[in-house]
N, C-alpha and C positions, 0 to 999 in steps of 0.2 A: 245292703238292701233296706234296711229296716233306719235307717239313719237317713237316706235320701226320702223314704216314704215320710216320716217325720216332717222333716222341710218342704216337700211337695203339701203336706197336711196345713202347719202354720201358714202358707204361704196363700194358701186357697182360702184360709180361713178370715183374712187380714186383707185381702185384696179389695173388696168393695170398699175398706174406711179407704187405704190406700187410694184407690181412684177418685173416691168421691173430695178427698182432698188434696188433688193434685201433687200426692208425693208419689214418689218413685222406688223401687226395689233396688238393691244393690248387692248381687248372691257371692257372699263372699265362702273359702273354705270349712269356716269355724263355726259363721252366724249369716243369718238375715239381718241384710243392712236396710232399713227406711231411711232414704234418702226427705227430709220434713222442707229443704228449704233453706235459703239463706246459710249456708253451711253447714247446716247443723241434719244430725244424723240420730237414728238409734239402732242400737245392735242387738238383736236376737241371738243369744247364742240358746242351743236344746241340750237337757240334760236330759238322763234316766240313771234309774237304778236297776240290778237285777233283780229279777222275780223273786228270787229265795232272799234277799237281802229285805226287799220290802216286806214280804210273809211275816219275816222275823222282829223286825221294828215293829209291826202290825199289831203280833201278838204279846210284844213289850208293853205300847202303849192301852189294848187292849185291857189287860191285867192290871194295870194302873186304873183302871177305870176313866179313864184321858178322853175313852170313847167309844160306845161299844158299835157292834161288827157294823149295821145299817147305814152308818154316819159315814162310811169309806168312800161311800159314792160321790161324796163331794168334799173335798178340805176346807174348812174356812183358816184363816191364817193362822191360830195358835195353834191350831193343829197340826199346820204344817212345819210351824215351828219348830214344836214338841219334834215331831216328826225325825225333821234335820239334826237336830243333836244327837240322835240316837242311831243313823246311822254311820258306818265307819267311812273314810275317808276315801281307803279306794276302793270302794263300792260304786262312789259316784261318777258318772261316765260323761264325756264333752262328744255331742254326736257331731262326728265331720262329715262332708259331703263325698267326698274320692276317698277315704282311707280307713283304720278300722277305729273303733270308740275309744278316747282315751281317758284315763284315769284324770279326773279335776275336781275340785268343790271349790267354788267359787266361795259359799260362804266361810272359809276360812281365812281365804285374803281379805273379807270385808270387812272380818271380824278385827282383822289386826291394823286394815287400815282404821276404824274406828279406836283403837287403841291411839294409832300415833295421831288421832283427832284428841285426843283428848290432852294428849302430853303438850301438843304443838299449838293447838287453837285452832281459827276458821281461817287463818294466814296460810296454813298448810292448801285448804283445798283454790284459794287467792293462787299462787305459786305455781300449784298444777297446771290452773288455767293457763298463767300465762306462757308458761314452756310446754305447754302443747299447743297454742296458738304458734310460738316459734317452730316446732316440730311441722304443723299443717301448711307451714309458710315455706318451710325447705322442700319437704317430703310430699307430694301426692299419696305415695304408696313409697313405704320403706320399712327396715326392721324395728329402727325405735318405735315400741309402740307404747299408747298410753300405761300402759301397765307397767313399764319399765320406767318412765317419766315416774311415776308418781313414786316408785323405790328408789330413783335418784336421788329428789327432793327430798325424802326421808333423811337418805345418809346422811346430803348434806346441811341439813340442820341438826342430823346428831354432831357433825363434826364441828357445831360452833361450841366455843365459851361458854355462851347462858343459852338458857332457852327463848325464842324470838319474844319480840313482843308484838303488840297488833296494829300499831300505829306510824311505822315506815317502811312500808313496802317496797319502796325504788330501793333502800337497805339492802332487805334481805333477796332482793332479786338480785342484788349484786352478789351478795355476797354466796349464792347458789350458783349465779351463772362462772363465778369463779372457780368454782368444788367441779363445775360440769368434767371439762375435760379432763379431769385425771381421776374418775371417778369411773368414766364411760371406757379410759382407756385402761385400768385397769380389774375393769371385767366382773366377771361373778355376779350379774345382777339377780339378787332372789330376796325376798321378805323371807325365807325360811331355809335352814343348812339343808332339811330335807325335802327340799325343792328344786325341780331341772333348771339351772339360772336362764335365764331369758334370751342371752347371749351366746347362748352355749352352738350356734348353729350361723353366727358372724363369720362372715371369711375377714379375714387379714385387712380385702381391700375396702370392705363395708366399716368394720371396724376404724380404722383410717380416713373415711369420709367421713363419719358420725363424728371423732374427737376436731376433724377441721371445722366441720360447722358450729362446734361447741365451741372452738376456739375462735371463730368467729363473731360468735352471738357474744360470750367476754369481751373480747375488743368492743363493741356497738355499746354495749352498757356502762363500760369503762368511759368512754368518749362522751358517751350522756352523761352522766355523772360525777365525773373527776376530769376531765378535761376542758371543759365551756362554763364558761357563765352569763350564757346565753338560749333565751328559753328555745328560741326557734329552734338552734341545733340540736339541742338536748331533743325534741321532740323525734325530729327526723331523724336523730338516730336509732331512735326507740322504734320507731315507723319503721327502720329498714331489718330492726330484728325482729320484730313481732306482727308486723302487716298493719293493715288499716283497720283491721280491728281496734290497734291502739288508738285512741279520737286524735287529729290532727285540731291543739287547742293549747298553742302556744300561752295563753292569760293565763293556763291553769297551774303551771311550773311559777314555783316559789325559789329564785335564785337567791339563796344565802349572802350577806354581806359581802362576807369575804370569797366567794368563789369564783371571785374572775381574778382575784388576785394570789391564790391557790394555783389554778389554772397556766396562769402564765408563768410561775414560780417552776410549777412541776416539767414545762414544758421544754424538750432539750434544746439547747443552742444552737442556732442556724450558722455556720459558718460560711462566707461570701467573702468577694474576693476582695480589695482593699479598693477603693475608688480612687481614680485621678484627680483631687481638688486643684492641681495648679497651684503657681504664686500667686497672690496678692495684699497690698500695701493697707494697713487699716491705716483709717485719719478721715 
């Protein structure tokens, strides 16, 4: 009751910017979705704590002199900060719309994804993008969701040799999109051992559709990139794994010297039938 009153709250409260800017509501189980436009979305998801878990951080921060009592009425953000580190993890509740409150802190995944920001560079959040524009190009609605993209991407830059660097991206797209399917297929997706993995709720046949498609978006990136030495098709392959988000802008592909001659090296031999030349008399 108190989790749908929430949502019925933000939702009354947001509604005039919503109309007056032509976006749209999208109520999903987890979060309020703003629908902004040109694909792009934002997610509300509602937290709380319990009343005795707040008391308690209250009169930590309190004692600290962090804040005294009057200043509750409204947090400015170190406050809330403060706030956050001090309470415990499952304290913090994810309000859903049909079922009961579940244990989540968001800020602890942020925290670590800001970690693997820091090991990885700004290639990492590059990466996300693009295999979730692949994800929005299979999937309308499906289980991969961005949260599991982005601890995909993780792995499989932990599973390289060195750590990337920032300056070829069609690279390490490949060589992520290569890690995808045996990464997806074998399971366990979590940023934390004490974390429910992501996956944990795939049937068989979902699981099986997610490694085909990964095994698909490989082959299209494969074929961009070590198959052609030809920019058009390099595009249009990228096009057909990523959508037209990717810009159709054939000038922009830099085909290497030797990669049409790579290309046809690597490419397997066609076997045909022997042709009928006939006799004839040179002179």
């Amino acid at each position: 009751v108190a989790s749908k009153g929430l949502f019925d709250l933000v939702e009354r409260a947001i509604a005039p910017l919503v109309k007056q800017e032509g976006w749209s509501f999208h109520r999903k189980d987890t979060c309020l979705r703003v629908l902004i436009g040109n694909g792009a979305h934002i997610d509300l998801p509602l937290y709380a704590i319990e009343d005795g878990e707040f008391q308690r951080v209250k009169k930590i921060l309190e004692d600290a002199s962090i804040h005294n009592a009057d200043s509750w009425k409204g947090l400015d953000m170190m406050t809330a900060s403060a706030f956050g580190r001090e309470v415990e993890i499952d304290k913090i509740l994810l309000a859903p719309r049909t079922a009961d409150w579940v244990a989540s802190d968001p800020k602890q995944f942020a925290d670590w994804f800001d970690r693997q920001l820091d090991i990885f560079g700004p290639v990492l959040r590059r990466l996300i993008r693009y295999f979730k524009a692949w994800r929005d190009l299979r999937w309308q609605e499906g289980e991969l969701k961005s949260m599991a993209i982005m601890i995909l991407c993780v792995a499989a830059l932990n599973d390289l040799d060195k750590r990337p660097g920032d300056e070829r991206d069609d690279v390490l797209v490949l060589e992520v999109a290569q890690r995808f399917p045996q990464l997806i297929q074998r399971g366990n997706i979590t940023w934390h051992p004490n974390e429910r993995p992501l996956d944990d709720d795939w049937t068989v046949e979902e699981r099986d559709e997610i490694v085909a498609a990964a095994n698909g978006l490989k082959r299209k990136i494969e074929g961009a990139l070590l198959e052609t030495g030809h920019a058009k098709i390099t595009i249009n392959h990228l096009r057909d794994g990523f959508g037209t988000r990717f810009p159709d802008a054939p000038d922009s592909v830099q085909i290497a010297g030797d990669a049409k001659i790579d290309a046809y090296q690597s490419a397997p031999a066609i076997h045909v039938s022997q042709p009928d030349v006939g006799t004839n008399v040179s002179g």
